[in-house]
SELUM-882874 format. One record per atom (N, C-alpha, C, O, CB): residue in one letter; x, y, z. Coordinates in steps of 0.001 Angstrom, whole numbers, padded with zeros to 6 digits, always signed. Last residue first. Glycine has a CB too. Layout:
N
AXYZ...
# end
This chain:
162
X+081352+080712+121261X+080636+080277+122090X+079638+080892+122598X+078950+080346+123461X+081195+079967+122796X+082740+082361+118760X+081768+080899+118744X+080776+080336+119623X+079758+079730+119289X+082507+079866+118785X+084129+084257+119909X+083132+084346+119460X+082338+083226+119023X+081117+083377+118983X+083310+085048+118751X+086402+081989+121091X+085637+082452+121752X+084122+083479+121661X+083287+083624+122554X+086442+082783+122225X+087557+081925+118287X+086689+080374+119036X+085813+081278+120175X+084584+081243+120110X+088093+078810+120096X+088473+084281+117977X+087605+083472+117031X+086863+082618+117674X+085634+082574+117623X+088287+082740+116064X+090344+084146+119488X+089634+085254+119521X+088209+084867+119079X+087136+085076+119645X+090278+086302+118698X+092103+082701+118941X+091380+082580+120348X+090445+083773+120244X+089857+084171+121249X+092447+082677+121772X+092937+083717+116658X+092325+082559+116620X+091412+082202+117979X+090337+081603+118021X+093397+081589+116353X+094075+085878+117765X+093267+085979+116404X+092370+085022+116582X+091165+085262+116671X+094041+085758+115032X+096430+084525+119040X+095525+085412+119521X+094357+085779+118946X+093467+086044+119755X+096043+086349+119693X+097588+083480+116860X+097363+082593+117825X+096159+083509+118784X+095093+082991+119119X+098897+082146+118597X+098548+085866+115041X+097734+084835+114730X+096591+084058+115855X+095361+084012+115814X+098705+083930+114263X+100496+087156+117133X+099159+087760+116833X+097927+087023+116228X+096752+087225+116533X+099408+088758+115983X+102089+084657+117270X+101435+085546+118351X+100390+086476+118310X+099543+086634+119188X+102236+086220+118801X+103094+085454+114803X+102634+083867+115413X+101534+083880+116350X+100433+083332+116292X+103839+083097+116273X+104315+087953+114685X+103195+087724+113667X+102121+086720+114185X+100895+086830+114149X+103805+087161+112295X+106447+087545+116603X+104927+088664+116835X+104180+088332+115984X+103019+088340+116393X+104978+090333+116645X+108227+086302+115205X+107180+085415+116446X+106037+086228+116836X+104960+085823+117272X+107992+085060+118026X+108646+087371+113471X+107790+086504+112704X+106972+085694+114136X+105958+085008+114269X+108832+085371+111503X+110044+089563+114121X+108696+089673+113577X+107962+088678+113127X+106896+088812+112527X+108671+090395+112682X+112391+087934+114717X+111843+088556+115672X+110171+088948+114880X+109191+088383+115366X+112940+089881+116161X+113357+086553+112613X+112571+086253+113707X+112089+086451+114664X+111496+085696+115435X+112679+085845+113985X+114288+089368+111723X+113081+088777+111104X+112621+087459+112046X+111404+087364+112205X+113444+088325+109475X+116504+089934+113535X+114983+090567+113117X+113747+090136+112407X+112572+090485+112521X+115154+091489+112426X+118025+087868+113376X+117201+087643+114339X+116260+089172+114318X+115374+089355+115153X+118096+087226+115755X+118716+088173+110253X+117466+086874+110646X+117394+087012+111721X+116463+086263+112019X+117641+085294+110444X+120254+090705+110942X+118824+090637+110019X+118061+089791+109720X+116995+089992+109139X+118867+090894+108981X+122108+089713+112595X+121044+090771+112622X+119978+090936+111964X+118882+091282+112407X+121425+091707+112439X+123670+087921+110708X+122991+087796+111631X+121914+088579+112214X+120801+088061+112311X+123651+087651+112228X+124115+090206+108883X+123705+088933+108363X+122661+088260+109570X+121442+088101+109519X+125135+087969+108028X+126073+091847+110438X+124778+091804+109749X+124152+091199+109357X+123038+091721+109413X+124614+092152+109128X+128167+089722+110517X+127541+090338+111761X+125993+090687+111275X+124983+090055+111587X+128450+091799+112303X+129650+087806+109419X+128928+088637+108563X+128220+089209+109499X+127079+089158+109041X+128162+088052+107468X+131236+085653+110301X+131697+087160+109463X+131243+087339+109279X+131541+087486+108093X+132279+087649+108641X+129099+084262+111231X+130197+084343+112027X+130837+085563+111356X+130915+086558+112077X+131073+083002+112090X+127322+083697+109348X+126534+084940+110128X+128050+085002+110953X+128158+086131+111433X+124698+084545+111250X+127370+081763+107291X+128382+082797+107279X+128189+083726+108480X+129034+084618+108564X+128331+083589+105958X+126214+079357+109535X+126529+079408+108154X+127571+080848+108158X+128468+080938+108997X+124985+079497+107135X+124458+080723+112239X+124537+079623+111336X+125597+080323+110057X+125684+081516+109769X+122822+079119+110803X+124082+081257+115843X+124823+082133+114289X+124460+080689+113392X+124211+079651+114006X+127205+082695+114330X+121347+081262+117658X+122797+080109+117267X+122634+080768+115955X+121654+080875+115217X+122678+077952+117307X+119579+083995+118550X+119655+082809+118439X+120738+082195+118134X+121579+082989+118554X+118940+082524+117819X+118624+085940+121059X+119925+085322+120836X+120175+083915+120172X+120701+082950+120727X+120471+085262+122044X+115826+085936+122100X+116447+087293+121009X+118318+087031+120544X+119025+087793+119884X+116322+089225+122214X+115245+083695+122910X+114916+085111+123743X+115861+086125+122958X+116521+087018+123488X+115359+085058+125614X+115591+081495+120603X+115986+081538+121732X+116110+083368+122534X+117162+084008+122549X+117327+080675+121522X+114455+081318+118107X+114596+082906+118761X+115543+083156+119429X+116275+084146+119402X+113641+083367+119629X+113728+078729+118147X+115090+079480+117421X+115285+080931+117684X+116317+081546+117416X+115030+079413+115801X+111601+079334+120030X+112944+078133+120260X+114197+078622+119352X+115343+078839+119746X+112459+076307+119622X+109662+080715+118858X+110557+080917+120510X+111842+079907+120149X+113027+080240+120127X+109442+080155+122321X+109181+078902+116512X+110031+079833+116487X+110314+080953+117628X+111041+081922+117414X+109726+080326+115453X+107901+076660+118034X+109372+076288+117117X+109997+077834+116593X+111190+077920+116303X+108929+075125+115418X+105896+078155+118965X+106665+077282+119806X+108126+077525+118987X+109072+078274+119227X+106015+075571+119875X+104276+078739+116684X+104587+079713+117730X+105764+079050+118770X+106506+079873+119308X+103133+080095+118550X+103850+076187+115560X+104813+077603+114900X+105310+078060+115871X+106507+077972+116143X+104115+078897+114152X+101961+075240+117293X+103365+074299+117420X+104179+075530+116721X+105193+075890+117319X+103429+072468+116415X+099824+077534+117278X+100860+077253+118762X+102031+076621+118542X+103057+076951+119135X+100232+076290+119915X+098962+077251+115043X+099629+078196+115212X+100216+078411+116164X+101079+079287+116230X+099188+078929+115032X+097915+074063+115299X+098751+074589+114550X+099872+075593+114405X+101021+075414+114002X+098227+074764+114057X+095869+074791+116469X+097265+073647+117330X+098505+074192+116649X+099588+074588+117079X+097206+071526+116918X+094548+076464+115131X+095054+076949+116688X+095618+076029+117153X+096011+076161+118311X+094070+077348+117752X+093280+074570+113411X+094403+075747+113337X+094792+076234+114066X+095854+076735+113697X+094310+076646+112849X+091861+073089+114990X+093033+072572+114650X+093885+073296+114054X+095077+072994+114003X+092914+071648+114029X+090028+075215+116127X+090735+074547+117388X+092172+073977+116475X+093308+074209+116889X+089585+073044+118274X+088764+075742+113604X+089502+076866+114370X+090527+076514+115134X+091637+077046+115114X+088709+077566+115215X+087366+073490+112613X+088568+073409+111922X+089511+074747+112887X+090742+074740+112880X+088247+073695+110027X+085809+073349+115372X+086789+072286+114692X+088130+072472+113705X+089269+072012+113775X+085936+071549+113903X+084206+075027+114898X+085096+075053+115920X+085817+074037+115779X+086820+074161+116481X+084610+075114+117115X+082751+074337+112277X+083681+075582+112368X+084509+075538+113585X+085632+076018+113428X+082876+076929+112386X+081528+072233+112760X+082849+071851+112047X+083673+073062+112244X+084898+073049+112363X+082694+071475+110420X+079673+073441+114999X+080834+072711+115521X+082379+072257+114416X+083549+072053+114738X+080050+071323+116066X+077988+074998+112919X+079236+075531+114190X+080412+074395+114789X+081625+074532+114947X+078282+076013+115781X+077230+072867+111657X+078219+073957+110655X+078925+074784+111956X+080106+075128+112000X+077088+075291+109353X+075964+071686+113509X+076538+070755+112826X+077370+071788+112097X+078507+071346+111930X+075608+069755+112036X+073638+073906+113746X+074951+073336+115152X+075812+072458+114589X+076773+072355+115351X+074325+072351+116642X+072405+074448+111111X+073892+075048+111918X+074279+074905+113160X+075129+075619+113692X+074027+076361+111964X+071164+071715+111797X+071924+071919+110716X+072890+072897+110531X+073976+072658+110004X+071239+072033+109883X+069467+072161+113478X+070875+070915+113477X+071690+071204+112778X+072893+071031+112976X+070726+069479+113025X+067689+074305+112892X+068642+074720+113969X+069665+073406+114052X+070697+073587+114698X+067785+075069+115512X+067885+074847+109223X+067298+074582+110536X+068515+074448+111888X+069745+074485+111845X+066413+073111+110318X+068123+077821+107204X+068942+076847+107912X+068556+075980+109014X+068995+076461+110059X+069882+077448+108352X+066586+079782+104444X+066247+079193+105873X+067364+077757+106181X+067359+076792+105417X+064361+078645+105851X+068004+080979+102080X+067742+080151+102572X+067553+079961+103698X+068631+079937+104293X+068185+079664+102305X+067363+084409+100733X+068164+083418+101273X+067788+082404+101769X+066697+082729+102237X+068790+083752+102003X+065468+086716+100875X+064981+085544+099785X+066294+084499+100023X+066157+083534+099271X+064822+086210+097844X+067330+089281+101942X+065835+088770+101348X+066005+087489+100284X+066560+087441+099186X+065022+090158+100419X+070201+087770+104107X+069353+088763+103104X+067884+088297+102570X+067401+087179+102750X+070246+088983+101743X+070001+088013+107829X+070006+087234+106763X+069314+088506+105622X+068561+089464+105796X+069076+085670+107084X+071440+090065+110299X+070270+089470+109474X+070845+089155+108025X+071706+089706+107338X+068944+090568+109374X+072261+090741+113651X+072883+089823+112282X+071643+089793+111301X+070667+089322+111885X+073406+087974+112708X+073710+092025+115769X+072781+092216+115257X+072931+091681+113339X+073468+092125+112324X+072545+093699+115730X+076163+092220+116736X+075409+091615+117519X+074551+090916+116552X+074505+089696+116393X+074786+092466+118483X+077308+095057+116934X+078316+093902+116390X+077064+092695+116176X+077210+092206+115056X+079804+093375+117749X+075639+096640+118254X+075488+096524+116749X+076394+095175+116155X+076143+094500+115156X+076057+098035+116035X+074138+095623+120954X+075275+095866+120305X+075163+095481+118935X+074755+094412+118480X+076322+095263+120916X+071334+098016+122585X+071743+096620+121928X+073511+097035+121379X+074038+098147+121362X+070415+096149+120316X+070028+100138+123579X+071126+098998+124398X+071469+098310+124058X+072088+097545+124798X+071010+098341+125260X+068037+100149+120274X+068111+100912+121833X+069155+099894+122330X+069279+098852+121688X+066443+100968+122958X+069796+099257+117538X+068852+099027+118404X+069135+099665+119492X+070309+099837+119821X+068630+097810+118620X+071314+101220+115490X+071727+099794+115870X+070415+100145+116995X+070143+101325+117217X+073683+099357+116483X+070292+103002+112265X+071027+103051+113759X+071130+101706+114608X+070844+100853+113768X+070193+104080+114728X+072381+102500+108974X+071051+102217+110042X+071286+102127+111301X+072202+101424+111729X+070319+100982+109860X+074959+104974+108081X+074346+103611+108320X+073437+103249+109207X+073617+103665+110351X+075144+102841+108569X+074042+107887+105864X+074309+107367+107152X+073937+105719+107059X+073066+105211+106354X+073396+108227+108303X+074893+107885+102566X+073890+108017+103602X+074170+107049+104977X+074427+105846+105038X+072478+107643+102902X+077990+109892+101382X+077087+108729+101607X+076298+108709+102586X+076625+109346+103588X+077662+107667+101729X+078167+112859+099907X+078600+112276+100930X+077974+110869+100485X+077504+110727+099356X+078195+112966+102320X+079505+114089+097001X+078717+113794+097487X+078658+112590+098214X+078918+111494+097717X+078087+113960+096828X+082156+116419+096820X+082098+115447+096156X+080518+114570+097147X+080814+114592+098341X+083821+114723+096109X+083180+119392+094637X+082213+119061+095662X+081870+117912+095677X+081159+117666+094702X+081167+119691+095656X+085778+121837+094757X+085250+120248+094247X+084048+120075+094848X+083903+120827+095812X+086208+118896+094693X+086460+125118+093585X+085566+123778+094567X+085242+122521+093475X+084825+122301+092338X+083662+124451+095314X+089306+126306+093082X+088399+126031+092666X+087805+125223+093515X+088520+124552+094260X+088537+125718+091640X+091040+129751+094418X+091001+128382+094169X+089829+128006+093657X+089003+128914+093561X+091258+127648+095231X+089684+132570+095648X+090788+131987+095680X+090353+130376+095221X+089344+129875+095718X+091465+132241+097131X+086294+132668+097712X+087961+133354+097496X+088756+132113+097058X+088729+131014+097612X+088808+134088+099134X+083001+132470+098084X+084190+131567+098324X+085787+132367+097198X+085880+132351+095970X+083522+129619+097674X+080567+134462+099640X+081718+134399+098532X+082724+133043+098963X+083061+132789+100119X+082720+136035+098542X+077924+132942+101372X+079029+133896+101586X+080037+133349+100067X+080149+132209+099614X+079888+133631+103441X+074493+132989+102820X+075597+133086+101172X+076818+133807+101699X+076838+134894+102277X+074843+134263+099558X+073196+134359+104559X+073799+133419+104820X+074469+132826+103780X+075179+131899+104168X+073119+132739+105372X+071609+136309+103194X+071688+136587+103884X+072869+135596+104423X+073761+136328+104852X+070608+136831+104221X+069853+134690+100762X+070748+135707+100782X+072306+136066+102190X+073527+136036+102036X+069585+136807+100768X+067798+133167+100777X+068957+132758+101827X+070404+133376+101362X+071545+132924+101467X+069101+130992+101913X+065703+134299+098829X+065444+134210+100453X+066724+133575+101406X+066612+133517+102631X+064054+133147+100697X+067600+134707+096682X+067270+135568+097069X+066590+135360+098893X+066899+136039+099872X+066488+135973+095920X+069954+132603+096004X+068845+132675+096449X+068387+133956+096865X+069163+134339+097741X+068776+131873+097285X+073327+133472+094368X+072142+133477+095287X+070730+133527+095154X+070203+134310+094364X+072260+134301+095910X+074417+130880+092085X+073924+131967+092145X+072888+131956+093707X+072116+131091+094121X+073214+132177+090676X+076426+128734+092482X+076779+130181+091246X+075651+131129+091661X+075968+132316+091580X+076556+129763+089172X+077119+126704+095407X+075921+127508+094002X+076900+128572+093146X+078020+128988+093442X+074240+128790+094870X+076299+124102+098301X+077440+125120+096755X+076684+125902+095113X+075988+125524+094171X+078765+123503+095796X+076016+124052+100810X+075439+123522+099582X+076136+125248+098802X+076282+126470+098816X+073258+123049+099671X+075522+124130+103795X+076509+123445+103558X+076405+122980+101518X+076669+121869+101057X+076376+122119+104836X+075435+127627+103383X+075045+126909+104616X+076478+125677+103909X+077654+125923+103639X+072869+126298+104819X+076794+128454+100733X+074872+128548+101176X+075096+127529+102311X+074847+126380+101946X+073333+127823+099685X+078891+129789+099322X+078307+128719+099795X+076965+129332+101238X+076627+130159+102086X+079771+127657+100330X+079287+130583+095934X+078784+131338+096874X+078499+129705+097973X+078007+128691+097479X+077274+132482+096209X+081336+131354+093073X+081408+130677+094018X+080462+130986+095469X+081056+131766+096213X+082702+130706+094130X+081472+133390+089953X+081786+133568+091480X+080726+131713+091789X+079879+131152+091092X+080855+135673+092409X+083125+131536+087542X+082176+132116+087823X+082268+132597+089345X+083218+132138+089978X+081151+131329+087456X+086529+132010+086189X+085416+131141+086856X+084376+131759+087066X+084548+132933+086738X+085693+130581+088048X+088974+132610+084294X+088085+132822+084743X+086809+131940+085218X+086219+131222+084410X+087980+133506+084128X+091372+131234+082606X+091215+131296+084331X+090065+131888+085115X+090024+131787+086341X+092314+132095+084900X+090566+131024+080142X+090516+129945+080703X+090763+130038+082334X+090446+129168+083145X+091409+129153+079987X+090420+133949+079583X+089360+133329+079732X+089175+131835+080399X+088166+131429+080978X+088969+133389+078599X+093181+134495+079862X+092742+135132+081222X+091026+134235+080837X+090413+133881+081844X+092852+137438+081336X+093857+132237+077720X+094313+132402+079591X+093554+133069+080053X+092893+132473+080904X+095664+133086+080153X+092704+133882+075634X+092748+132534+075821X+093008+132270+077549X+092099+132154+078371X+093961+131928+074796X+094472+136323+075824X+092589+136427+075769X+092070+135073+076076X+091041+135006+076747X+091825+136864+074055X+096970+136123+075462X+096187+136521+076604X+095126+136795+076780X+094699+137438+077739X+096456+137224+077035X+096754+134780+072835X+097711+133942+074130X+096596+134441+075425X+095803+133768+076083X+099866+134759+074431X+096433+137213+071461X+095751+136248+071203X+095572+135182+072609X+094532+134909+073209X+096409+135692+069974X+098710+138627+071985X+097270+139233+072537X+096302+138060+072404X+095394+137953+073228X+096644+140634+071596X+100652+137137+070727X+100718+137754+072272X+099155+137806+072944X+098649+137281+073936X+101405+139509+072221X+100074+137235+068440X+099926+136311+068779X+100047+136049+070676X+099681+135183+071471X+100745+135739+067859X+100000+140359+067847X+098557+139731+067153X+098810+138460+068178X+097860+138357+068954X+098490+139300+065043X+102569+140509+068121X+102034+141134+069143X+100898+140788+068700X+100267+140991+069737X+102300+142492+069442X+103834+139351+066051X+104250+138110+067244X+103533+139173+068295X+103793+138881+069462X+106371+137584+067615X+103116+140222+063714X+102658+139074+063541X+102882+138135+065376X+102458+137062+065804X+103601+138463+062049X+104601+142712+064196X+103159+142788+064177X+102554+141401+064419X+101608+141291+065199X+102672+143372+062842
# end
């Protein structure tokens, strides 16, 4: 008696915790109950539960023919910059770009060179250890694409400067 009282109990709990309300979607907007004037376009949602998570508002449209990349504004109440004063902040900026771009060329250089075109000089155990080898001329292999992507990055950079 005491384990069919606890049976029935079990299944009044569940079937209430699986019950949901009906689900109706209204165009693109989620409800429990129809509208009576947009009846008509309400349809049941079947099976499973809805999340509904709320979009974000579109971003401001970019000017007729213009390029949005382009289009720069300062925030409210920021400082006014006179015009020497950021040709003097562009040029340190092409300055410090150009000397990181010596930079990422001498890398880029010194590791073609140990690359040597995908065959570099075994060192140390790599003579018995075949794998060994394989797995520093893979990694110098990704490290000259990395160099290379840098170096490209950077020309990329200076040339938005001008």
């Amino acid at each position: 008696m005491k384990h069919a009282v606890l049976i029935s109990l079990l299944t009044l709990i569940c079937s209430a915790a699986m019950a949901q309300d009906r689900i109706y979607r209204c165009g693109n907007e989620y409800t429990n109950t129809v509208p009576a004037n947009r009846a008509k376009e309400c349809k049941l949602i079947e099976g499973g539960n809805v999340t509904v998570v709320p979009g974000t508002r579109p971003a401001a449209q970019a000017p007729a023919g213009g390029d949005a990349s382009k289009v720069v504004t300062a925030p409210a109440g920021s400082p006014k910059v006179d015009n020497s004063e950021q040709k003097a902040r562009d040029a340190d900026a092409r300055a410090i770009l150009e000397s990181e771009l010596r930079k990422a060329e001498a890398r880029l250089a010194e590791l073609q060179k140990e690359y040597n075109n995908g065959e570099p000089e075994k060192q140390g155990g790599e003579a018995k250890n075949y794998q060994k080898y394989l797995d520093r001329v893979a990694a110098l292999k990704e490290a000259v694409t990395r160099a290379e992507a840098d170096v490209a990055g950077i020309k990329r950079e200076i040339a938005r400067l001008k």
